[in-house]
N, C-alpha and C positions, 0 to 999 in steps of 0.2 A: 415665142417658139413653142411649139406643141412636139410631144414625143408619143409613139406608139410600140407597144410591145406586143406581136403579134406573138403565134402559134406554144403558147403556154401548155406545157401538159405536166401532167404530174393526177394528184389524188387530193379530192373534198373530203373529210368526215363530215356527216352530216344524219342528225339523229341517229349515231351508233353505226351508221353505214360507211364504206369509203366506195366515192362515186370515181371513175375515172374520167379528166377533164378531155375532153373530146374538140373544144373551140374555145379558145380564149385569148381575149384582147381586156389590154389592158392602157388606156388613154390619157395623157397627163395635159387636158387643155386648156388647162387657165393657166397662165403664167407666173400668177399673185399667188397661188395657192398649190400647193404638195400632193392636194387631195384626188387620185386616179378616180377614173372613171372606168365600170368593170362592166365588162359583156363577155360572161365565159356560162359557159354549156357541158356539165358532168352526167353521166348516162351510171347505170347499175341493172345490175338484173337479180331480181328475192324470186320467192316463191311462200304462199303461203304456210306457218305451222301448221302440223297440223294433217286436219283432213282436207286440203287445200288442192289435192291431186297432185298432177302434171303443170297444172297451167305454171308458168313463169311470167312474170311484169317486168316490164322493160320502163323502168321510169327515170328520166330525165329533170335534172334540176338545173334552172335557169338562173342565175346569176346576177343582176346589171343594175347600172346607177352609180351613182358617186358612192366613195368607199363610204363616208360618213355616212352615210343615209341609203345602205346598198338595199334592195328590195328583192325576193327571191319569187320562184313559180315552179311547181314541180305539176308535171305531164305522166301519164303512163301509156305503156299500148299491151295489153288489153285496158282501154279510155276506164277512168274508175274518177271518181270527183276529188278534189282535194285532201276532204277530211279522210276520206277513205282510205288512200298514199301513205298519208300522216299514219292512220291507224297500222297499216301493212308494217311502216320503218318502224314504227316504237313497239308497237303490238304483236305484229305476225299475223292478223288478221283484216279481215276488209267487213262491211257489211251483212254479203252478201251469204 
């Protein structure tokens, strides 16, 4: 027997931010074992300290894999590279 739990929402904290969950599934497919299987997609919007302007970043953190061993991916739009993201949520800054 496999179960699914779709349409999860609620809020991520995640490096000091709360992201809001936007899609989330949550999959229990092995029968033997307790351990879900996560595919959920939290979104947020910062903007730089600072002299950072107007601009705002709309960055998405992806979520998925077995809970034990879950693996993550954080995206933004305006496109910035990982460590960049990183530096924005912990730091308030980017780069650039």
């Amino acid at each position: 027997m496999t179960v699914r739990i779709n349409n999860i929402k609620g809020d991520i904290r995640f490096l000091g931010h709360d992201f809001k969950i936007t899609e989330g599934i949550v999959d229990f497919v092995n029968p033997n074992r307790a351990t879900p299987f996560l595919d959920i997609i939290a979104k947020m919007t910062t903007k730089p300290l600072g002299g950072g302007g107007d601009e705002e970043y709309k960055i998405e953190l992806k979520i998925y894999g077995p809970a034990d061993d879950v693996e993550f991916s954080l995206t933004s739009s305006p496109a910035l590279d990982t460590s960049d993201i990183i530096s924005l949520l912990t730091l308030g800054v980017t780069s650039d």
